[in-house]
CHARMM-style PDB file with segment names, atoms N, HN, CA, C and O in Angstrom:
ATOM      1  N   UNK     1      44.801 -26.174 -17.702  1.00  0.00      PROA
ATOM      2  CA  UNK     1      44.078 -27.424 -17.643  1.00  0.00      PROA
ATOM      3  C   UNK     1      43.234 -27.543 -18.919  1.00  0.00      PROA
ATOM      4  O   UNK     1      42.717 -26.617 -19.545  1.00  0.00      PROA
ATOM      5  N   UNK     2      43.192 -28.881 -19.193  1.00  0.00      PROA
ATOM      6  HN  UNK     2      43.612 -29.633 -18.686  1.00  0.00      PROA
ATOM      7  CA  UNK     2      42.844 -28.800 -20.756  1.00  0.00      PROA
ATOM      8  C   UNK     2      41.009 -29.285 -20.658  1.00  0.00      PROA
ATOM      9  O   UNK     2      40.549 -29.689 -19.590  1.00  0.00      PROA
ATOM     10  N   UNK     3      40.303 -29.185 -21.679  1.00  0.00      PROA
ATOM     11  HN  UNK     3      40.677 -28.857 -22.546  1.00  0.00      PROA
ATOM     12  CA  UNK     3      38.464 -29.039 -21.829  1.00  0.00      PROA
ATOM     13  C   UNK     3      38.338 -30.776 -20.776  1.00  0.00      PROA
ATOM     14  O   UNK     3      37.664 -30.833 -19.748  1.00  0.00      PROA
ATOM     15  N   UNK     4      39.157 -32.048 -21.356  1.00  0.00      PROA
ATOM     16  HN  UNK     4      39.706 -32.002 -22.191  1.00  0.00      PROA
ATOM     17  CA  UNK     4      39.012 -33.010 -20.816  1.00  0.00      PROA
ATOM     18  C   UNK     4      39.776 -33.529 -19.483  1.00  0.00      PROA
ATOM     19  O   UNK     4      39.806 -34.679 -19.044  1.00  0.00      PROA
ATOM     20  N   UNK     5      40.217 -32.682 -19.105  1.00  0.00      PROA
ATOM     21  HN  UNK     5      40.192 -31.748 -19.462  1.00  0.00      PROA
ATOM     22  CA  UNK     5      41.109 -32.826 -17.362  1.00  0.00      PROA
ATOM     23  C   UNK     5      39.769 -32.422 -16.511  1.00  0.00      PROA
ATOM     24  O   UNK     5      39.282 -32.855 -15.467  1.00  0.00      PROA
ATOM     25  N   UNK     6      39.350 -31.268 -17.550  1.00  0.00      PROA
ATOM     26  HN  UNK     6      39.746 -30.916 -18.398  1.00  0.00      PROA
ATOM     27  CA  UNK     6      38.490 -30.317 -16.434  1.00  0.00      PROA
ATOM     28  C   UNK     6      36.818 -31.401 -16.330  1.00  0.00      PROA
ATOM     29  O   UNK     6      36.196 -31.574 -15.281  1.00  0.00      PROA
ATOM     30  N   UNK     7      36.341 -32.092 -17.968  1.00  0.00      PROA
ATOM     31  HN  UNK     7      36.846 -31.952 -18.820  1.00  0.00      PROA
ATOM     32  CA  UNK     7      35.368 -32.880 -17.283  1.00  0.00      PROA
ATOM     33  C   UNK     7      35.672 -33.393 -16.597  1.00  0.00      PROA
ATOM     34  O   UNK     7      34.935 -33.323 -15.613  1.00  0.00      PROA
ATOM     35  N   UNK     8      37.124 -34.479 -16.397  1.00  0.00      PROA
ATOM     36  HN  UNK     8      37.723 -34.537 -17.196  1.00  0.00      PROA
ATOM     37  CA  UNK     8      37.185 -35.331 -15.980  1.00  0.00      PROA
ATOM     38  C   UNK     8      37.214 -35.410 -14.054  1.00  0.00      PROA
ATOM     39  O   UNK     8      36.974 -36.312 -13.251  1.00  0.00      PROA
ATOM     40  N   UNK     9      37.615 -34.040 -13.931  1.00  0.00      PROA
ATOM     41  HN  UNK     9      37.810 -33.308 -14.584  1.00  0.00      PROA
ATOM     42  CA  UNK     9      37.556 -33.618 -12.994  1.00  0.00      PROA
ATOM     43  C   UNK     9      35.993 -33.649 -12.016  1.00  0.00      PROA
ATOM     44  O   UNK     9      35.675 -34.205 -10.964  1.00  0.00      PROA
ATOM     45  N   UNK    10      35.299 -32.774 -12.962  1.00  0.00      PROA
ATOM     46  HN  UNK    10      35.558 -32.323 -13.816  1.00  0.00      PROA
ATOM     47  CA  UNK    10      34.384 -32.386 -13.149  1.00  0.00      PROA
ATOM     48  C   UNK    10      33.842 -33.903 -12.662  1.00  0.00      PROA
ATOM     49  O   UNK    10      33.596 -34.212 -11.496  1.00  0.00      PROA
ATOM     50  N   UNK    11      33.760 -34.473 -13.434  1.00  0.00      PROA
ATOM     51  HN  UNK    11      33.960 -34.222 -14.381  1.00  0.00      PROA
ATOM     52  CA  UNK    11      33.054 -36.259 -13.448  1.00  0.00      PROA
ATOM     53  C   UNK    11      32.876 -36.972 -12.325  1.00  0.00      PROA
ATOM     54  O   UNK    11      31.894 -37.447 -11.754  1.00  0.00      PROA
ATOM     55  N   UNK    12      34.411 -36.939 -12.063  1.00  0.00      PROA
ATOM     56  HN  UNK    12      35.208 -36.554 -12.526  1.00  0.00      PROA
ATOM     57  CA  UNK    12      34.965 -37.761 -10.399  1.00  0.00      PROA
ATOM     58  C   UNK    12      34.512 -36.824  -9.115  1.00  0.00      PROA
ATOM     59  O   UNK    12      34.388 -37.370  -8.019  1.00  0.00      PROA
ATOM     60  N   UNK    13      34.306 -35.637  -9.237  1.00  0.00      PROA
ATOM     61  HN  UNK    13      34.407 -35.193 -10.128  1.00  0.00      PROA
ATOM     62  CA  UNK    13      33.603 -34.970  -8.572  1.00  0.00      PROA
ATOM     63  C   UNK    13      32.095 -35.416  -8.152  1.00  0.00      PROA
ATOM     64  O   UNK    13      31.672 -35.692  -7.030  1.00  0.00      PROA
ATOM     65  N   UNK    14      31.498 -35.402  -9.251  1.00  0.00      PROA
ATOM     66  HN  UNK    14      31.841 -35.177 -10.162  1.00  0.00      PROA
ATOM     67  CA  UNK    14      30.110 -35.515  -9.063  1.00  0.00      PROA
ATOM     68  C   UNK    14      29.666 -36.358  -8.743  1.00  0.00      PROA
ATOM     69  O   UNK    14      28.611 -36.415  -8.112  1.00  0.00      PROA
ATOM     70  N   UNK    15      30.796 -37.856  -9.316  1.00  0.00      PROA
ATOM     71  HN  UNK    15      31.653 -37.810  -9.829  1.00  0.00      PROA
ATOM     72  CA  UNK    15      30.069 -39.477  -9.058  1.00  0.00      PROA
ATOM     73  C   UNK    15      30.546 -39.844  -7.369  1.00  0.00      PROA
ATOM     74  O   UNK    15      29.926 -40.468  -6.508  1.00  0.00      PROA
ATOM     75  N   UNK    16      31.886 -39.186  -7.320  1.00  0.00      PROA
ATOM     76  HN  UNK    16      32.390 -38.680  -8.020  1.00  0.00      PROA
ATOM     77  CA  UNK    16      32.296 -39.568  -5.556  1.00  0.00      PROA
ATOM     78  C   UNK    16      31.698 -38.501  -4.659  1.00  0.00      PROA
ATOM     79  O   UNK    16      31.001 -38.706  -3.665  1.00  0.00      PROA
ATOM     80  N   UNK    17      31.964 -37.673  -5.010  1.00  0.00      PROA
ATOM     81  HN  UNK    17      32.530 -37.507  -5.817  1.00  0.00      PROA
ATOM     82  CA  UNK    17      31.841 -36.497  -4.255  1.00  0.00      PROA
ATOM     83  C   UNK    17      32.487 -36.412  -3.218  1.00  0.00      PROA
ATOM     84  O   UNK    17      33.684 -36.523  -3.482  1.00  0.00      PROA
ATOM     85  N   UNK    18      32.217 -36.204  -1.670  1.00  0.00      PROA
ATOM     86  HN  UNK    18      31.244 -36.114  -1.455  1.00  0.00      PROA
ATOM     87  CA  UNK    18      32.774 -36.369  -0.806  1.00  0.00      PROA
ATOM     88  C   UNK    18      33.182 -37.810  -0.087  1.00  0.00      PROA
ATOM     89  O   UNK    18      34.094 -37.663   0.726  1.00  0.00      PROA
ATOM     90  N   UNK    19      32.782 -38.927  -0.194  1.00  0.00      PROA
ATOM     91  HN  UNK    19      32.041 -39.046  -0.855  1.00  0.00      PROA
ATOM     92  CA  UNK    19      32.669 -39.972   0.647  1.00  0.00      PROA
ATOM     93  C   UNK    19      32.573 -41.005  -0.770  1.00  0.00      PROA
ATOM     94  O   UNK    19      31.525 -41.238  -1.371  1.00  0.00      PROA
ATOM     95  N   UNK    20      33.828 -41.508  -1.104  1.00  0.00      PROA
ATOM     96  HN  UNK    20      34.680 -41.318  -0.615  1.00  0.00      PROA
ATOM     97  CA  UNK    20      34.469 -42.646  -1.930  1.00  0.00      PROA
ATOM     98  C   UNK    20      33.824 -43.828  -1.732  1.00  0.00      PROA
ATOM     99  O   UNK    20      33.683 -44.682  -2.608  1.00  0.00      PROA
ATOM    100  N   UNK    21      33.250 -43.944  -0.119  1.00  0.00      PROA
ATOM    101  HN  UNK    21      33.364 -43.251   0.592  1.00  0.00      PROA
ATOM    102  CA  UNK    21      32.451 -45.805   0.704  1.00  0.00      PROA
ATOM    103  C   UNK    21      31.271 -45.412  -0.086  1.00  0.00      PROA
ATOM    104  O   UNK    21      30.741 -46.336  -0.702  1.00  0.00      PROA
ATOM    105  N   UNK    22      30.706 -44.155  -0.210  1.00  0.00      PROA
ATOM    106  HN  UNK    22      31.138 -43.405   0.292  1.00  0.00      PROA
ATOM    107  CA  UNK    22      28.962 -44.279  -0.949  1.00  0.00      PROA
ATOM    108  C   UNK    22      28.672 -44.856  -2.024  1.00  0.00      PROA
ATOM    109  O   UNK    22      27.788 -45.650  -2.344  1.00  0.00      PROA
ATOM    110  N   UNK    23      30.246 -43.951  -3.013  1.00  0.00      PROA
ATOM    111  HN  UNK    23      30.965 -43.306  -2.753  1.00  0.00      PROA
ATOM    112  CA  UNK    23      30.108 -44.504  -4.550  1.00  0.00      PROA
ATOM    113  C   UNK    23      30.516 -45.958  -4.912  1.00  0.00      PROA
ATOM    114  O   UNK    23      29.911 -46.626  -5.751  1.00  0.00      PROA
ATOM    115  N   UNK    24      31.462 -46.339  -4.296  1.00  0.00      PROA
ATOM    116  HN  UNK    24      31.954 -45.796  -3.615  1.00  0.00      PROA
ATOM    117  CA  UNK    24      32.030 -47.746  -4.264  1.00  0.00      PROA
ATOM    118  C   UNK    24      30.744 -49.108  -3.803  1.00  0.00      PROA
ATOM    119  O   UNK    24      30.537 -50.290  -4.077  1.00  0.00      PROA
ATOM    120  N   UNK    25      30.048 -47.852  -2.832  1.00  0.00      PROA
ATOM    121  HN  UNK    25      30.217 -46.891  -2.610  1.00  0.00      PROA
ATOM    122  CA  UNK    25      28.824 -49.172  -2.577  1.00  0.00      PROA
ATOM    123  C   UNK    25      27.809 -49.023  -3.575  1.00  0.00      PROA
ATOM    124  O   UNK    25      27.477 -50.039  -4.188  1.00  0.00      PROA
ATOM    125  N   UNK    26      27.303 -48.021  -3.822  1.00  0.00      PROA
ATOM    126  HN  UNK    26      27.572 -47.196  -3.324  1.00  0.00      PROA
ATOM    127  CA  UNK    26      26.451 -47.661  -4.770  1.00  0.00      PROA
ATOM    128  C   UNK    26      26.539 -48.771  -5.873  1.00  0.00      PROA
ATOM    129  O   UNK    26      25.695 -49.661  -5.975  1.00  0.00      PROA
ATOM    130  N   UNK    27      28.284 -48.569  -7.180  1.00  0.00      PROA
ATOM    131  HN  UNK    27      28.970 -47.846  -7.097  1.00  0.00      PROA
ATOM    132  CA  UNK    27      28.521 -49.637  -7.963  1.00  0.00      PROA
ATOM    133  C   UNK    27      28.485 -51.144  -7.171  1.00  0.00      PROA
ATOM    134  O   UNK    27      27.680 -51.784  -7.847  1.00  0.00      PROA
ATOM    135  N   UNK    28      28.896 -51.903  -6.224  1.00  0.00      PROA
ATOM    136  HN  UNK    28      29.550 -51.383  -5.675  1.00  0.00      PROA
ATOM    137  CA  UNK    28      28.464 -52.630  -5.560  1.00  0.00      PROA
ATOM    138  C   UNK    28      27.187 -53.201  -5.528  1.00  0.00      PROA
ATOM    139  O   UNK    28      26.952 -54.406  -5.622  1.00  0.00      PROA
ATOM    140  N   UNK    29      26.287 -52.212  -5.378  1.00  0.00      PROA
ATOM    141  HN  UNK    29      26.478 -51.233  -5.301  1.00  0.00      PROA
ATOM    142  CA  UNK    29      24.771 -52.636  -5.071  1.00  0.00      PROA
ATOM    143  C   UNK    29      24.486 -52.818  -6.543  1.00  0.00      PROA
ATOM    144  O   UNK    29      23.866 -53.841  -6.832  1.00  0.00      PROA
ATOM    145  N   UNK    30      24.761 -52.167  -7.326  1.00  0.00      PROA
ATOM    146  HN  UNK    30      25.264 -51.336  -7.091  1.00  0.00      PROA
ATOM    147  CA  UNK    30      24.169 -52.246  -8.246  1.00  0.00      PROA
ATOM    148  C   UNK    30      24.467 -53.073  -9.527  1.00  0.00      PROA
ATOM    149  O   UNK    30      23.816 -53.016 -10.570  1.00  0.00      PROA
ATOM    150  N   UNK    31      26.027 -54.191  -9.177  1.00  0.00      PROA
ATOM    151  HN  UNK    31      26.555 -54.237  -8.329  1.00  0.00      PROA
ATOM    152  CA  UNK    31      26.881 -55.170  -9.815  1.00  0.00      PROA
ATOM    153  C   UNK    31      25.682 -56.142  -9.168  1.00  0.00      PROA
ATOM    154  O   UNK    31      24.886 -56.728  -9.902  1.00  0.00      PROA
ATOM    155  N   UNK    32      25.640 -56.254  -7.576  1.00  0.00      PROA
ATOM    156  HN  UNK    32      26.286 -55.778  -6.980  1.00  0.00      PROA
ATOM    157  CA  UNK    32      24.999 -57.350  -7.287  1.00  0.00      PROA
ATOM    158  C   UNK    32      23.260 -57.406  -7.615  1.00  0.00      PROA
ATOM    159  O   UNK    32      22.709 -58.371  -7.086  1.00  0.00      PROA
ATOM    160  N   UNK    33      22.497 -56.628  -8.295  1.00  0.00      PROA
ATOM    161  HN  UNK    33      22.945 -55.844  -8.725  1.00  0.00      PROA
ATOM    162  CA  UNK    33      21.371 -56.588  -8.680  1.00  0.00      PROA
ATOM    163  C   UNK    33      21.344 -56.557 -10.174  1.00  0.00      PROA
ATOM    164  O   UNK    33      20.363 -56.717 -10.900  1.00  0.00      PROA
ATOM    165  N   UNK    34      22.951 -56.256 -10.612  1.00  0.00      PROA
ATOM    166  HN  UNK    34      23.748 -56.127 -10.023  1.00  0.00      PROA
ATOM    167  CA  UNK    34      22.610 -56.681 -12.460  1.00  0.00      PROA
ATOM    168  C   UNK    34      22.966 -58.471 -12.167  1.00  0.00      PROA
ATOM    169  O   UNK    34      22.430 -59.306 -12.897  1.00  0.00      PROA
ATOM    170  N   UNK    35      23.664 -58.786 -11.332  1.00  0.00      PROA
ATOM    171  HN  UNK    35      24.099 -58.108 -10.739  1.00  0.00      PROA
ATOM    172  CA  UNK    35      24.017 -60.493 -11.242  1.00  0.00      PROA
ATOM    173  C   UNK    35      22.361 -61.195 -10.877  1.00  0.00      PROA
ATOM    174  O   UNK    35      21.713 -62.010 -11.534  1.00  0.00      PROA
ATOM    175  N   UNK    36      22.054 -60.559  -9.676  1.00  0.00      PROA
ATOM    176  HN  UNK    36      22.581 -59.897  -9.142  1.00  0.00      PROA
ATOM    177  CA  UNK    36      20.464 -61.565  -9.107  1.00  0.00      PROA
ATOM    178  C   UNK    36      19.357 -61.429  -9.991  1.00  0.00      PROA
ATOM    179  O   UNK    36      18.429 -62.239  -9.987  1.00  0.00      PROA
ATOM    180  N   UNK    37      19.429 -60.059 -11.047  1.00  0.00      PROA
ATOM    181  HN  UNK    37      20.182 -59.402 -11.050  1.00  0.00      PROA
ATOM    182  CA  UNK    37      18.620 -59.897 -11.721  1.00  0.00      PROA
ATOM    183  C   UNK    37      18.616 -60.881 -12.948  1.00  0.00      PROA
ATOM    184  O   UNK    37      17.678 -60.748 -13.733  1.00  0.00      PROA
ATOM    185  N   UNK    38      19.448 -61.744 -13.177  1.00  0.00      PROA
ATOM    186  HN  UNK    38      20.210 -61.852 -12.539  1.00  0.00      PROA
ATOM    187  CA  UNK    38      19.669 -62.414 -14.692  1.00  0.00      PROA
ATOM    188  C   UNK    38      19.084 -63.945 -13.919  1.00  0.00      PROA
ATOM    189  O   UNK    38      18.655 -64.793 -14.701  1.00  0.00      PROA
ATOM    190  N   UNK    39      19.074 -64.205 -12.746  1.00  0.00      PROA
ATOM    191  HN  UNK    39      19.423 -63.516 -12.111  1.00  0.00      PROA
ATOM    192  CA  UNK    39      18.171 -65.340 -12.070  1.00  0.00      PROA
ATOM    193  C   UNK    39      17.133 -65.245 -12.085  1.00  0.00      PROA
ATOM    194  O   UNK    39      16.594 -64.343 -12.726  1.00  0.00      PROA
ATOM    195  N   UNK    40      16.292 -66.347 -11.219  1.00  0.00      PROA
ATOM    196  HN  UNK    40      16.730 -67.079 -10.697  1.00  0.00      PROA
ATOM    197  CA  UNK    40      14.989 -65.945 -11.531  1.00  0.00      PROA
ATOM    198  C   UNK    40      14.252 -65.782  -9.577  1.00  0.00      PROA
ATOM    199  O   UNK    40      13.213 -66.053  -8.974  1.00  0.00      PROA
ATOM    200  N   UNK    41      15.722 -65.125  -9.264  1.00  0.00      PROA
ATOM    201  HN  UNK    41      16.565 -64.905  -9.754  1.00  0.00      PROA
ATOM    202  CA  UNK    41      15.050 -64.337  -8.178  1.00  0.00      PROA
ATOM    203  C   UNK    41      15.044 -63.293  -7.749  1.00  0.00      PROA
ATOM    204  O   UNK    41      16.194 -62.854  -7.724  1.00  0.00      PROA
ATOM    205  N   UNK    42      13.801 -62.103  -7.093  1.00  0.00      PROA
ATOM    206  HN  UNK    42      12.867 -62.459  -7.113  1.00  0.00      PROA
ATOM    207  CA  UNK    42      13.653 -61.475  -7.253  1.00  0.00      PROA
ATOM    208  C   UNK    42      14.459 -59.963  -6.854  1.00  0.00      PROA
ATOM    209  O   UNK    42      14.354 -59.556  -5.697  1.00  0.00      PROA
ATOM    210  N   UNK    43      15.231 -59.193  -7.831  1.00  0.00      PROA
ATOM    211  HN  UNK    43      15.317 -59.523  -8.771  1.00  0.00      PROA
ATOM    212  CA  UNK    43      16.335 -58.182  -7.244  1.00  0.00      PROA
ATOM    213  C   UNK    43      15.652 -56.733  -6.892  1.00  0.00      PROA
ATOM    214  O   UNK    43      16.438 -55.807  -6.691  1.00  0.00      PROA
ATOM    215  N   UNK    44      14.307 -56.480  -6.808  1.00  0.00      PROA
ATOM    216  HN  UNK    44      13.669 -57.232  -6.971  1.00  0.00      PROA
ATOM    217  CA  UNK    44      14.155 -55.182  -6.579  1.00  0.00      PROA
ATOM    218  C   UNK    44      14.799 -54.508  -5.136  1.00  0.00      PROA
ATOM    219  O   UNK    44      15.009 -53.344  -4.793  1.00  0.00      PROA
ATOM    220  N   UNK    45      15.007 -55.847  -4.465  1.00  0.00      PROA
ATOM    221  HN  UNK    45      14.836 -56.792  -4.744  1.00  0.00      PROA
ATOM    222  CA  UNK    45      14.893 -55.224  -2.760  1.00  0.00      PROA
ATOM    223  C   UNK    45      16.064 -55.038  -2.728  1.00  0.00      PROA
ATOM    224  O   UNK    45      16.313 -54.719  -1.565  1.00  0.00      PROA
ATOM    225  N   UNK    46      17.371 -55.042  -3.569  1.00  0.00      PROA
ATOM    226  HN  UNK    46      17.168 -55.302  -4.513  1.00  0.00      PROA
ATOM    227  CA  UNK    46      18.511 -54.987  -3.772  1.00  0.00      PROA
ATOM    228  C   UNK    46      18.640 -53.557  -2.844  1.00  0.00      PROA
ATOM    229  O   UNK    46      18.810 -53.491  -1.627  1.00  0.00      PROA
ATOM    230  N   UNK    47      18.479 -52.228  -3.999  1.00  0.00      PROA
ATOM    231  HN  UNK    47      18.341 -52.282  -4.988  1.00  0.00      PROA
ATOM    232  CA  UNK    47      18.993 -51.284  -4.063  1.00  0.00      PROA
ATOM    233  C   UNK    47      18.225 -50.805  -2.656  1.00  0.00      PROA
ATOM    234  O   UNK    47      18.882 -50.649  -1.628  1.00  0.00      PROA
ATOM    235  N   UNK    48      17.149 -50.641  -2.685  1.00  0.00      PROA
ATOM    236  HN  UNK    48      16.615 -50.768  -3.521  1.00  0.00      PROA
ATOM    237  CA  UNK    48      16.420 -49.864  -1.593  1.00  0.00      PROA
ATOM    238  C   UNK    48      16.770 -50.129   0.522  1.00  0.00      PROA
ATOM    239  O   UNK    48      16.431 -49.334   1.399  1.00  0.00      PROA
ATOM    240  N   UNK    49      17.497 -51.453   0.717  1.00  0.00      PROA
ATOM    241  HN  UNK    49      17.772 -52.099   0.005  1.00  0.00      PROA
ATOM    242  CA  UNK    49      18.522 -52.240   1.192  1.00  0.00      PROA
ATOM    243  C   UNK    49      19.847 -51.327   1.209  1.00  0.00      PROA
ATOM    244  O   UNK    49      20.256 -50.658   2.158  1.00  0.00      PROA
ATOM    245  N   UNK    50      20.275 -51.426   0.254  1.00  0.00      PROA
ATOM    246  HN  UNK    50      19.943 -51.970  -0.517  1.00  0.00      PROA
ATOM    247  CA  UNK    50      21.859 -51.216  -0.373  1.00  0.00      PROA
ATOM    248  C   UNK    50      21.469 -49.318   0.331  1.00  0.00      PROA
ATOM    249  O   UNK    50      22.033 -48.938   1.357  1.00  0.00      PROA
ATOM    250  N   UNK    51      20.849 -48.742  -0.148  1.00  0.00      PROA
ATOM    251  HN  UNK    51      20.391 -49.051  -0.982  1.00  0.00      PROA
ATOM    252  CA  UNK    51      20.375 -47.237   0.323  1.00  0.00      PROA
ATOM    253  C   UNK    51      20.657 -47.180   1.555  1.00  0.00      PROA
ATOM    254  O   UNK    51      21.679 -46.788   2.117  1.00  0.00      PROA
ATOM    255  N   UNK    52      19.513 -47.673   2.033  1.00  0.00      PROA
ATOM    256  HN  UNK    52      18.682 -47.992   1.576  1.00  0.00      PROA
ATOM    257  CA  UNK    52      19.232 -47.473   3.715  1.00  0.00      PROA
ATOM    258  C   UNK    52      20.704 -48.354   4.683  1.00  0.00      PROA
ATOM    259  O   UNK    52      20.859 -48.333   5.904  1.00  0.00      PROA
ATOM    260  N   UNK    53      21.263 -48.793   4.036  1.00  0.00      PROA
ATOM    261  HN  UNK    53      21.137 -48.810   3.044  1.00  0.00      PROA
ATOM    262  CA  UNK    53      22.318 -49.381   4.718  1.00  0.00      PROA
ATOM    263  C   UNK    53      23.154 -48.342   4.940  1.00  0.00      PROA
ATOM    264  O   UNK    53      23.331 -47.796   6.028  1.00  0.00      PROA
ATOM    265  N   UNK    54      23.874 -47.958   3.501  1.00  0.00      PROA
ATOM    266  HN  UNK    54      23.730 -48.402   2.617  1.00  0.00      PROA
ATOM    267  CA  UNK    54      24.601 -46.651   2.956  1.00  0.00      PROA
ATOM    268  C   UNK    54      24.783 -45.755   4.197  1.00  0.00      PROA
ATOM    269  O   UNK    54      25.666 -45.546   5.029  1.00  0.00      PROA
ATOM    270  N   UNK    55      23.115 -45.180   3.840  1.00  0.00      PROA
ATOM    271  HN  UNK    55      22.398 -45.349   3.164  1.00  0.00      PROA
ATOM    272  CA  UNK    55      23.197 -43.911   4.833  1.00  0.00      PROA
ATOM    273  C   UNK    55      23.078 -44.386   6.397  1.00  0.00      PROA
ATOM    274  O   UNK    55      23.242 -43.395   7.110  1.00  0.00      PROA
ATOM    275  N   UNK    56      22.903 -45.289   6.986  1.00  0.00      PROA
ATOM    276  HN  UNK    56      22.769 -46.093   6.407  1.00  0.00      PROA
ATOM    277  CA  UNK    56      23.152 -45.392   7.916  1.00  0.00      PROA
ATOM    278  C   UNK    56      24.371 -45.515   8.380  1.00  0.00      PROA
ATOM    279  O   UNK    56      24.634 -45.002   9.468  1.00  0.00      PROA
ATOM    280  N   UNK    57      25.370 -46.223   7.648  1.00  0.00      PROA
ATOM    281  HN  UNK    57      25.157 -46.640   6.764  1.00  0.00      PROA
ATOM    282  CA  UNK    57      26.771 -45.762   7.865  1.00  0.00      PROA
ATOM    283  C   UNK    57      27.571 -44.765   7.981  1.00  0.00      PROA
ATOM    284  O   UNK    57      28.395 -44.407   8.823  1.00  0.00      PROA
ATOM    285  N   UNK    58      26.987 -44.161   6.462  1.00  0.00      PROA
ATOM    286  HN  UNK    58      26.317 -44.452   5.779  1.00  0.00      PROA
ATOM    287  CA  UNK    58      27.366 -42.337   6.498  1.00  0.00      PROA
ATOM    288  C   UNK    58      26.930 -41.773   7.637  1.00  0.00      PROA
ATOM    289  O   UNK    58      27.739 -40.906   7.966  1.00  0.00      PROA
ATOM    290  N   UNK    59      26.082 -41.847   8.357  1.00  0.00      PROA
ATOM    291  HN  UNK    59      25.425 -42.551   8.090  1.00  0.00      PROA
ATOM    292  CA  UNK    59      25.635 -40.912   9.118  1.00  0.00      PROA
ATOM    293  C   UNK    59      26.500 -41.509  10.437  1.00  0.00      PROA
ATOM    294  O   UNK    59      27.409 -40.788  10.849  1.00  0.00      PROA
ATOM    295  N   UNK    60      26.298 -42.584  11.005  1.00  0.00      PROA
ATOM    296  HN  UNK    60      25.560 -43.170  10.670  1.00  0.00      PROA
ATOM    297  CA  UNK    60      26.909 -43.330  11.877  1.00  0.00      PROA
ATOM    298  C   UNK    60      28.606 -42.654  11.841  1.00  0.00      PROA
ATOM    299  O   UNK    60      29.281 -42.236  12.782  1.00  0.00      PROA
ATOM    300  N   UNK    61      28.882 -42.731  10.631  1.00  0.00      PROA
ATOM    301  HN  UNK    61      28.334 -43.071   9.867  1.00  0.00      PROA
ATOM    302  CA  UNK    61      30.597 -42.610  10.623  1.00  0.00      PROA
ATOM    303  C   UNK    61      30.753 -40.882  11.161  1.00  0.00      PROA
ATOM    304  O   UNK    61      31.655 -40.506  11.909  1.00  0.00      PROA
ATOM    305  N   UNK    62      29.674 -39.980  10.598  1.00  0.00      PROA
ATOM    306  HN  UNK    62      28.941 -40.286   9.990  1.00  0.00      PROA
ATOM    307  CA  UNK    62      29.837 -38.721  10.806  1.00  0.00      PROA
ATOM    308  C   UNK    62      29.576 -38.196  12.187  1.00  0.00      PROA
ATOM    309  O   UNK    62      30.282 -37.379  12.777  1.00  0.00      PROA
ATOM    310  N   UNK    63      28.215 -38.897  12.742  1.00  0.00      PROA
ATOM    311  HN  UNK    63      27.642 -39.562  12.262  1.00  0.00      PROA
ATOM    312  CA  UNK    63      27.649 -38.949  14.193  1.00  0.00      PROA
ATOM    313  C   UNK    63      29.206 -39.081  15.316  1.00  0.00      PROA
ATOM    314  O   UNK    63      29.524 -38.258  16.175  1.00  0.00      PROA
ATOM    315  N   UNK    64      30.042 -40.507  14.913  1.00  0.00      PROA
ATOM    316  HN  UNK    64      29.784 -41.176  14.215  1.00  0.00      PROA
ATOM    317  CA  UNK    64      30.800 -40.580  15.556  1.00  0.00      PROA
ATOM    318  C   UNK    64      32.454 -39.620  15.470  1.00  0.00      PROA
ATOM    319  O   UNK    64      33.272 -39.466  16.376  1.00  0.00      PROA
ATOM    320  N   UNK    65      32.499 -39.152  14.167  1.00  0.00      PROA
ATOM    321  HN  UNK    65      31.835 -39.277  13.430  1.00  0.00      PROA
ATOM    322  CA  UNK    65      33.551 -38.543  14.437  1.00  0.00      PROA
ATOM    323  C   UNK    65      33.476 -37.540  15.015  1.00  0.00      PROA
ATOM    324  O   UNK    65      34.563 -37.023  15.275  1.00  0.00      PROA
ATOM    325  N   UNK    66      32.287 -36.840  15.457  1.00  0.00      PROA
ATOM    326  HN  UNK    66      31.404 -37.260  15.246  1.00  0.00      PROA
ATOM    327  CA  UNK    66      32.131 -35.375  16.075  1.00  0.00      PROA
ATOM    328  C   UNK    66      31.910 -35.907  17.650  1.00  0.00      PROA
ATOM    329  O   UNK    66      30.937 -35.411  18.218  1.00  0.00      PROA
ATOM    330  N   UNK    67      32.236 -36.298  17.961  1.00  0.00      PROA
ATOM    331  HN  UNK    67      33.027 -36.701  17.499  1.00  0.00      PROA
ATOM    332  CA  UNK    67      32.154 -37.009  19.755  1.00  0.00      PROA
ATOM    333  C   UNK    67      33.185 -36.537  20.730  1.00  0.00      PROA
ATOM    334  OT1 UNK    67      33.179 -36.958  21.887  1.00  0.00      PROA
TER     335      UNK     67
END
């Protein structure tokens, strides 16, 4: 495996990690707060929202598969 397979590896590792719905929302939350942010209304409550949603799913999805 060659120096750039292995960052690349390395990379997609770290940004997905286990659960592909986190990172996908993560960029998500954070497309729709570079868009509300160029208005002139206010995007802080974006991400902190976008968070607590997240993990309530994650946890929800994990809660339920062990049932």
């Amino acid at each position: 495996m060659s120096r750039v397979e292995g960052f690349l590896r390395f990379l997609w590792d770290f940004v997905v990690g286990d659960d592909w719905r986190i990172a996908v929302g993560v960029v998500l939350a954070l497309a729709l707060t570079a868009l509300i942010a160029d208005t002139s209304v206010a995007a802080w409550w974006i991400l902190p929202v976008a968070v607590a949603v997240l993990l309530g799913m994650s946890v929800w999805r994990v809660a339920r598969s062990r049932v």
